[in-house]
N, C-alpha and C positions, 0 to 999 in steps of 0.2 A: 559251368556255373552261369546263370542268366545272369542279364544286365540290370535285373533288378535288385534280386540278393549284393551285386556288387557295389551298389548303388545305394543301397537302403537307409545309411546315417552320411548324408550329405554334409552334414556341418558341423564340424568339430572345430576346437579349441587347441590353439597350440599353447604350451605353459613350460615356462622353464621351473626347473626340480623346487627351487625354491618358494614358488609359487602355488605350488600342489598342496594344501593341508586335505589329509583322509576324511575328517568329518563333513568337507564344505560339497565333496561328491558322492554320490551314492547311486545303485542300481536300479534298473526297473522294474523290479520287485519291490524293492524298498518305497522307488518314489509310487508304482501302485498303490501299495499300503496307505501311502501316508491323504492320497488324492483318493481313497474308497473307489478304485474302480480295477478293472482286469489289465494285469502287463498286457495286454494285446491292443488296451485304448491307451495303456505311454507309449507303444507303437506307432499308433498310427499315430500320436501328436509330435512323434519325435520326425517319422515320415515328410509330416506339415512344417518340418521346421522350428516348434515351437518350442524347443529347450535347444539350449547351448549342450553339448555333449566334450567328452573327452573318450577318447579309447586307450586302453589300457591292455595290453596281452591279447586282444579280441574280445574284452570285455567294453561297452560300451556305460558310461558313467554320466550322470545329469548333476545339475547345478541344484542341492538341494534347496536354496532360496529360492531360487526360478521356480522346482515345484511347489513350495508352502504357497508361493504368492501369484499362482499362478488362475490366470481370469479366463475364461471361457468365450471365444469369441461368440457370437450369435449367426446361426447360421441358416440358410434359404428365405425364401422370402419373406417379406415383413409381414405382421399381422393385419389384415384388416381394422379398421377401428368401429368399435363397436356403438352404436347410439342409444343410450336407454332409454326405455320408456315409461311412464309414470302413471 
């Protein structure tokens, strides 16, 4: 197995049992759905670090608040600004 697969969800969550409620995690399937985009783009956001994760059996599980509320960095260079003309 590469060092990448091994590697892949860097930052998980430790939670004692009592702390665990079902509804507050969910998959990345689910959190796709709920963000309109391909489980392959919660991939790579998870990759970036951008959600708190848990694992679970080999299941990896996200914070659903984290996704509802989740902002989109801005990313490469800034835009020029533009001057209008009249």
């Amino acid at each position: 197995m590469s060092n990448d697969k091994r590697n892949r969800v860097i930052k998980t969550t430790t939670l004692s049992k009592e702390k665990l409620v079902a509804d507050k995690w969910i998959s990345q399937a689910e959190a796709a759905r709920i963000r309109g985009v391909s489980p392959q783009a919660i991939g790579r956001l998870l990759n970036k670090g951008r959600f708190r994760t848990l694992q679970i059996g080999g299941r990896v599980l996200l914070d659903r608040r984290e996704v509802e509320n989740y902002k989109p960095k801005r990313t490469g260079r800034p835009r020029k600004r533009t001057h209008s003309t009249r």
